[in-house]
C-alpha positions as CSV (number, residue, x, y, z in Angstrom):
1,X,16.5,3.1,-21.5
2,X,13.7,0.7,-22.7
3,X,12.0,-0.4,-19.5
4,X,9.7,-3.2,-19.0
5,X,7.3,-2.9,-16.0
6,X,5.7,-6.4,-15.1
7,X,2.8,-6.3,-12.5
8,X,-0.5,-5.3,-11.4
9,X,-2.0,-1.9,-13.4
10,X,-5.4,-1.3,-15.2
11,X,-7.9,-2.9,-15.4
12,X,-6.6,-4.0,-11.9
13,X,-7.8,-1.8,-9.1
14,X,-6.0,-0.9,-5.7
15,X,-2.5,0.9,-4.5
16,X,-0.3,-1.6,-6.2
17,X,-2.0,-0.9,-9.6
18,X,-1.6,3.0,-9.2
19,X,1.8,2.4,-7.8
20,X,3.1,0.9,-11.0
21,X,0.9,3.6,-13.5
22,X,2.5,6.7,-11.6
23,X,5.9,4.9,-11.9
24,X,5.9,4.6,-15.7
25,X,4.5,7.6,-15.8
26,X,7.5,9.3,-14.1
27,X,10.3,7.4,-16.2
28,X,8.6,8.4,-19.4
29,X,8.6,12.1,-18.1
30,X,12.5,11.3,-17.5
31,X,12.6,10.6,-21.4
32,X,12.6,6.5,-21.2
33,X,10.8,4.0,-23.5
34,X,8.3,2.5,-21.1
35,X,5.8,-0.8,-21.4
36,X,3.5,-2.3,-18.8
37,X,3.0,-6.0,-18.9
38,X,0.2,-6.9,-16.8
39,X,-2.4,-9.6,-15.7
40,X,-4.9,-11.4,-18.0
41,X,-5.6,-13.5,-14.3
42,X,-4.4,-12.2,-11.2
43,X,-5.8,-14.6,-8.4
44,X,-8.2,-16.8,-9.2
45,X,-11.4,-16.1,-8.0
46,X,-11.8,-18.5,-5.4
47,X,-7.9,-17.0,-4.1
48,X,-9.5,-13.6,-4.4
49,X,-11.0,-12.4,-0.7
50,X,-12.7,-9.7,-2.5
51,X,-16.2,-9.0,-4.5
52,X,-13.5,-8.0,-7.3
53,X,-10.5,-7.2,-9.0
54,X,-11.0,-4.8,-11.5
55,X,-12.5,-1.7,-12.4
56,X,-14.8,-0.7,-15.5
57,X,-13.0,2.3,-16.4
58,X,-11.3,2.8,-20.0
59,X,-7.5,2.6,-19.6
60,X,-5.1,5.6,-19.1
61,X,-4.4,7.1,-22.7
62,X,-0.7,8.0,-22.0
63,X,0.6,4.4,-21.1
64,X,1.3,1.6,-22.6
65,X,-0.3,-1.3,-20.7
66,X,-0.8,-5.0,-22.3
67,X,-2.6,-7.7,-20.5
68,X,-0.7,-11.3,-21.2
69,X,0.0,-12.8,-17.5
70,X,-2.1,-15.7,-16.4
71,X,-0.4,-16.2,-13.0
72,X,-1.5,-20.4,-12.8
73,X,-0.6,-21.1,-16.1
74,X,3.1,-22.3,-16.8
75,X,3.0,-22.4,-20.5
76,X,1.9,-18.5,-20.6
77,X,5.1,-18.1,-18.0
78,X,7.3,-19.7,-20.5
79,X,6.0,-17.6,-23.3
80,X,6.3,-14.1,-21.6
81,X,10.2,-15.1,-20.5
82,X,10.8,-16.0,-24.0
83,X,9.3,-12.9,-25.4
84,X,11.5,-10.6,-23.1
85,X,14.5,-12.3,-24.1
86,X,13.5,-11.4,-27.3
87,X,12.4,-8.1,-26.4
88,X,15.8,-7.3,-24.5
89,X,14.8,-4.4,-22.2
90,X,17.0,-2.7,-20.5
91,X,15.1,-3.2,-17.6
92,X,12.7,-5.5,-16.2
93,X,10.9,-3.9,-13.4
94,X,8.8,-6.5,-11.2
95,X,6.8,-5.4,-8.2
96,X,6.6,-8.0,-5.8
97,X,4.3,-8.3,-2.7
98,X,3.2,-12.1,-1.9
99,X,4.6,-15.4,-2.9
100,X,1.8,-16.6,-4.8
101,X,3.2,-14.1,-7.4
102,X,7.0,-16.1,-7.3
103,X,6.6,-19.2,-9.6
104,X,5.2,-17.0,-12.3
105,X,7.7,-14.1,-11.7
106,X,10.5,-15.9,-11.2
107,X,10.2,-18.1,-14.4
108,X,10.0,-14.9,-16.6
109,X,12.8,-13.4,-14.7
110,X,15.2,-16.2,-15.4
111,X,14.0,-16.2,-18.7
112,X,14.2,-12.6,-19.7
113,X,17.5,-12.4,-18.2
114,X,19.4,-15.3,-20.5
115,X,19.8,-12.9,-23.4
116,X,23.0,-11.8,-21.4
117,X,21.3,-7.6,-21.3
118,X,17.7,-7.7,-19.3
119,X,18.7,-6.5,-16.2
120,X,15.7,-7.6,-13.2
121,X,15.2,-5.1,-10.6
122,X,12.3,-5.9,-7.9
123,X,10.7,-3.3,-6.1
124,X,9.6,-5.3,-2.8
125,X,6.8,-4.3,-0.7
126,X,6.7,-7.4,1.3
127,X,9.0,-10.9,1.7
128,X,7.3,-12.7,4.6
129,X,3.4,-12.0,3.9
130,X,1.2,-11.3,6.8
131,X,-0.5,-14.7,6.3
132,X,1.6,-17.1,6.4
133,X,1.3,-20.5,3.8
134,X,3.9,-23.3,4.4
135,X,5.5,-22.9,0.8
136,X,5.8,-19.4,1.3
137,X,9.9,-19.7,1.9
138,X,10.4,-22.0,-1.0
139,X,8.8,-19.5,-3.1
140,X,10.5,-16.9,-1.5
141,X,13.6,-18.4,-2.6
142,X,12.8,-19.6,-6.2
143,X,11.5,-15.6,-7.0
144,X,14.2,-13.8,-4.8
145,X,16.9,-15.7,-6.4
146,X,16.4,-14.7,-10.2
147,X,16.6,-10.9,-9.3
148,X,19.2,-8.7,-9.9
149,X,18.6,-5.7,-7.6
150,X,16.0,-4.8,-5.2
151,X,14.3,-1.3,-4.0
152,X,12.6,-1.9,-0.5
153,X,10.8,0.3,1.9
154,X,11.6,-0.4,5.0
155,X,14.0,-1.9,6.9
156,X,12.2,-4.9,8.0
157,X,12.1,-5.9,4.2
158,X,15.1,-5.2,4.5
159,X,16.5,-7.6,7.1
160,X,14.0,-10.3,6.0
161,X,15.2,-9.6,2.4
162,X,19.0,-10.4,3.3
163,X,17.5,-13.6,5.1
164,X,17.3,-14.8,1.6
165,X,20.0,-13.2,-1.2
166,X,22.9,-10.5,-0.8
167,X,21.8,-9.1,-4.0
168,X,22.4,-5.1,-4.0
169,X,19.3,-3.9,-2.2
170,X,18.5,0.2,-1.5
171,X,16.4,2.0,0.3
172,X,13.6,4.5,-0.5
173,X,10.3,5.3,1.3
174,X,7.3,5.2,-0.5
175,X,6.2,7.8,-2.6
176,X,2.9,9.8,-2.0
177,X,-0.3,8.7,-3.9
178,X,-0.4,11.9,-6.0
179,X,-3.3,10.4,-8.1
180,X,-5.8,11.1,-5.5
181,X,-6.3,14.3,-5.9
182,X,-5.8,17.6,-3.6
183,X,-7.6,18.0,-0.5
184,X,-11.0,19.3,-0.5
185,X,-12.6,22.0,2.1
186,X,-14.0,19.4,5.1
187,X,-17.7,20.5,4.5
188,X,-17.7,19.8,1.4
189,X,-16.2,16.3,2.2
190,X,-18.7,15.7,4.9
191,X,-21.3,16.3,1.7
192,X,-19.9,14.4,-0.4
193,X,-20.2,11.5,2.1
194,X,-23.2,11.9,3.7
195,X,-21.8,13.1,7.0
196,X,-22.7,15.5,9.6
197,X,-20.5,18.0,10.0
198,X,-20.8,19.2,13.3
199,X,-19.2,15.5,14.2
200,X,-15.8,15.2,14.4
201,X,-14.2,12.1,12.6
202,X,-11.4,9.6,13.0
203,X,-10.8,7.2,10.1
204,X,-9.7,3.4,9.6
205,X,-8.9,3.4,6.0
206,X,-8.1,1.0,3.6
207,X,-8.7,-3.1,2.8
208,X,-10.1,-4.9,6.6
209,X,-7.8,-7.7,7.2
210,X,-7.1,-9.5,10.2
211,X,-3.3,-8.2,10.8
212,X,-4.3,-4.8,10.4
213,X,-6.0,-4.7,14.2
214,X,-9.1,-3.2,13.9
215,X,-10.4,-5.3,16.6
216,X,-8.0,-3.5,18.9
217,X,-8.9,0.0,17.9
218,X,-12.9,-0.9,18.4
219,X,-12.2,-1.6,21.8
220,X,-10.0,1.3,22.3
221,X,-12.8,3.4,21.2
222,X,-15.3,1.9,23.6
223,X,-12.3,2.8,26.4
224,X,-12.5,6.6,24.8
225,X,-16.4,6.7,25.2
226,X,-15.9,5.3,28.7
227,X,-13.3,7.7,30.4
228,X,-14.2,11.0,28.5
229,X,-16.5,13.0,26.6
230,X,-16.6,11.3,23.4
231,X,-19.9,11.2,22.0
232,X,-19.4,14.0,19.3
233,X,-16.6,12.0,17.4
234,X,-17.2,9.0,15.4
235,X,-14.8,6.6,13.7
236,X,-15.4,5.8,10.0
237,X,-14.3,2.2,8.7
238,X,-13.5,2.9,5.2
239,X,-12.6,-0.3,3.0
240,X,-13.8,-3.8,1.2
241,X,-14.1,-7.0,4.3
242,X,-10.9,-9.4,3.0
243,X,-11.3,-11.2,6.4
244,X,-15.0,-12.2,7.8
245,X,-17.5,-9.2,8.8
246,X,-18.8,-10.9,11.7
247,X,-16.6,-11.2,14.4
248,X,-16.8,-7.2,14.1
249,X,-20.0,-6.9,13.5
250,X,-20.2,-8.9,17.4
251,X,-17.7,-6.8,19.1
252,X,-19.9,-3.8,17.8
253,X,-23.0,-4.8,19.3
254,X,-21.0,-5.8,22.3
255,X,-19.4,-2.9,22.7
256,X,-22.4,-1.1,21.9
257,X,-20.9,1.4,19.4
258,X,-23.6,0.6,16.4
259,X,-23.8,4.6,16.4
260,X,-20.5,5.4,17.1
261,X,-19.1,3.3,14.3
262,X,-19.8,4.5,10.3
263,X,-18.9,1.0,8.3
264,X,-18.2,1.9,4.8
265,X,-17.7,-1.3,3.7
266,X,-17.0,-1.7,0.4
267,X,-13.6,-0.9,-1.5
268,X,-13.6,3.1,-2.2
269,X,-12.7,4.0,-5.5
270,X,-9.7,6.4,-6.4
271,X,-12.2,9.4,-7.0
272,X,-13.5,9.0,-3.3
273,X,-10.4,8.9,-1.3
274,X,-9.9,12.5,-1.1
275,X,-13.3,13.0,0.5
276,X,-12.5,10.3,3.0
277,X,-8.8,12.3,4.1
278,X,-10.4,15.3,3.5
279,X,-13.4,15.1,6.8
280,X,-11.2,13.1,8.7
281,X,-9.1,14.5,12.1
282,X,-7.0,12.1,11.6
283,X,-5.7,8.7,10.1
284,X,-5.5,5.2,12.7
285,X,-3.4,2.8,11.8
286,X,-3.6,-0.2,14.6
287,X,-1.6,-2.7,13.1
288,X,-0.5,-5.5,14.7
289,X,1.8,-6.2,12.1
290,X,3.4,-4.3,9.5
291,X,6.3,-3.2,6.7
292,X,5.5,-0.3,5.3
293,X,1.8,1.2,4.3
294,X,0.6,2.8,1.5
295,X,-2.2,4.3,3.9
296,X,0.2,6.3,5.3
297,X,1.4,7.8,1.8
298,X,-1.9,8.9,1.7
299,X,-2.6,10.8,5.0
300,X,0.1,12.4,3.5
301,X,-0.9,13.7,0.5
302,X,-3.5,14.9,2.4
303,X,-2.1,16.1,5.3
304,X,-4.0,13.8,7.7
305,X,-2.4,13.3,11.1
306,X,-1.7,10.0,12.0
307,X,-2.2,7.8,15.0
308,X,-0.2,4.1,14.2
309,X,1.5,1.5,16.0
310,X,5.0,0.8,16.4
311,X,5.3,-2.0,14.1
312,X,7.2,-2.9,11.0
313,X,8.2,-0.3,9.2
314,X,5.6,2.2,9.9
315,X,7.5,4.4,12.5
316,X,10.2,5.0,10.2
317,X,7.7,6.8,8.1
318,X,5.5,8.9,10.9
319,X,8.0,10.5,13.3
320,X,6.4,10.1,16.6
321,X,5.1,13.4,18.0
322,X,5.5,15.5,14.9
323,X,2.8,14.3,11.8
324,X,0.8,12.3,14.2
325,X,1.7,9.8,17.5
326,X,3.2,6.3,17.5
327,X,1.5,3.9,20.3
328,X,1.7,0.5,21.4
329,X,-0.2,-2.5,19.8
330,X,-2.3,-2.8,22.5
331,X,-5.9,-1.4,23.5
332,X,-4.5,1.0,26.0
333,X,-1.6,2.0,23.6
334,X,-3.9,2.8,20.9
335,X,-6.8,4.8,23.3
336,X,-4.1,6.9,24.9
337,X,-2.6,7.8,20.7
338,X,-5.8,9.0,19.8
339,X,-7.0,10.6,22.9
340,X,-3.9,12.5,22.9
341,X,-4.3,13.9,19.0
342,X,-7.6,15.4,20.3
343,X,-5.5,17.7,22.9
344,X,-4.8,20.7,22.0
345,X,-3.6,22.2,19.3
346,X,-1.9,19.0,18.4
347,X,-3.7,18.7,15.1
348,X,-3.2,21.5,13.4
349,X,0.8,21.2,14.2
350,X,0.4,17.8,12.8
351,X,-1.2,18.8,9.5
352,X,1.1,22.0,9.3
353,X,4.1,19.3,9.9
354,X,2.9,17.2,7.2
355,X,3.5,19.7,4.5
356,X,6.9,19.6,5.3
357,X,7.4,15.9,5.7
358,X,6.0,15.0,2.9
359,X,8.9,16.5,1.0
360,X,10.8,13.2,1.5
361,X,8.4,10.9,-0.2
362,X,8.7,11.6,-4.1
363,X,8.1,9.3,-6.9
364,X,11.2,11.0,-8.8
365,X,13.3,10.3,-5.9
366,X,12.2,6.5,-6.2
367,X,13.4,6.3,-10.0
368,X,16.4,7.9,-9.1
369,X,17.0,5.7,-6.9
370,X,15.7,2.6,-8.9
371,X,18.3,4.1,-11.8
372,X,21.4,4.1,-9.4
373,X,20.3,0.3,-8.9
374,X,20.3,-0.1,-12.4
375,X,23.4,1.3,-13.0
376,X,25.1,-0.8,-10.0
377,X,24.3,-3.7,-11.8
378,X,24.4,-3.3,-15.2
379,X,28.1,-2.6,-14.8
């Protein structure tokens, strides 16, 4: 097939970005012709919660990846439709995760798909953002309504997705981020990192944003140092601020965990991450809402236990009790999860488990699956 994939990939940095590379990089393993369209302008800067979007890094030799979207500029929207129609792909692949991408992806869509051959096909992380914006349903709507098929992740998409169109829509978890790298020995993570490895390590990973409840697992860990014998374990915060640092900074000091807390505040680049899963026990996830989370993809490419909360999406992707626990979203919920992960030999069955478990999560199972879709509705 000649496949068009439109969304975020280099110079743009993060999950989404890699998401989209190691995709194109698996159908052109499966013998497709395979082009990325990405972003001139992502968010504009003063949308953009972080110090920045992309990376200084030369882009990957073995894709094909050209920058032409300006996301707040119709005209541009107009002329990328047009040139798909033109183009006539087989397949238009869109990745779509927040509703300030739907006037600009839903204008190409309809475009590209007048020649009567472009097939869309959306693989959704998200369809009601965490953050909610009064014209999020309206752009829901306008985006969801020029696709042909979707891939989702978890069932909550799922059910929020049929909220909106009865377009075909299958399921498949997400992949593991194989791009990190293998796991390293833990001393030499703890090196790598400036870490002390006779201290144990527990790890909040990934971009700090309100929803994902790190205020709750700070006060569960002042509950941990309260009721036990907890002063040999830290917990490292690993990830760029995308909310305000303060109010964290306070319950901190308030808490009084300034040297039980190791803020790594800043976003980690891809040859880091490995270091970070690599000297951690294990892998918190205290969100208060959720669908699915590439975080957890991670642990398992690393074999990380996992301590999350039973939110969204994310049980249906850490069995409770065999890669890691499942707990509440609650202070006591969370403090009891990761208390219990210390017990034991509970970690080394989780990381043994993992290996196993893992096996679901592969990125040629998603195009096969995104190929059935294809099929479905190019018939």
């Amino acid at each position: 097939m000649k496949i068009t994939i439109l969304g975020p990939a280099h110079p743009y940095r993060g999950g989404l970005a890699s998401i989209m590379e190691i995709m194109a990089r698996t159908f052109v393993r499966r013998g497709h012709h395979v082009a990325i369209r990405t972003f001139t302008l992502q968010y504009p800067s003063l949308l953009f919660p972080g110090t920045r979007q992309t990376v200084d890094m030369p882009p990957p030799a073995d894709l094909v990846i050209r920058r032409c979207i300006n996301t707040v500029r119709p005209l541009n929207w107009l002329r990328i439709g047009r040139e798909l129609k033109r183009e006539r792909p087989d397949m238009l692949l869109m990745k779509y995760w927040t509703p300030f991408m739907a006037p600009c992806f839903g204008t190409i869509a309809r475009l590209a798909r007048r020649n009567g051959h472009t097939k869309v096909l959306c693989q959704i992380d998200n369809v009601e953002p965490h953050e909610h914006h009064f014209t999020d349903r309206s752009f829901n709507r306008y985006y969801l309504h020029s696709v042909d098929g979707f891939i989702y992740m978890s069932e909550q998409v799922h059910r929020e997705l049929s909220a909106y169109t009865s377009a075909p829509a299958l399921f498949s978890p997400h992949p593991l981020f194989e791009n990190f790298g293998e796991r390293v020995e833990r001393n030499e993570a703890c090196i790598r990192l400036g870490l002390n490895p006779d201290k144990r390590y527990a790890l909040f990973f990934g971009l700090v944003r309100d929803y994902k409840g790190l205020d709750l697992l700070l006060d569960a860990w002042a509950r941990l140092k309260r009721n036990g014998p907890f002063d040999d374990r830290k917990l490292i915060v690993a990830g760029e601020f995308y909310t305000s640092k303060e109010p964290y900074l306070k319950q901190i000091a308030e808490l009084g965990l300034q040297n039980d807390i190791l803020l790594h505040d800043r976003f980690i680049p891809d040859d880091e991450v490995r270091y970070y899963f690599s000297a951690a026990d294990c892998v918190i996830q205290p969100y208060k809402s959720a669908t699915q989370s590439g975080v957890t993809q991670i642990a398992y490419q690393f074999c990380t236990p996992m301590v999350v909360t039973d939110v969204g999406g994310l049980t249906e992707i850490v069995p409770d009790g065999r890669v890691g626990y499942v707990a509440p979203p609650t202070v006591e919920g969370v403090a009891r999860a990761v208390e219990r992960i210390y017990e034991g030999d509970a970690l080394e069955r989780f990381r043994q488990n993992c290996l196993e478990e893992r096996k679901r999560f592969s990125w040629e199972a998603m195009c096969d699956r995104i190929e059935e879709l294809y099929r479905s509705v190019a018939e």
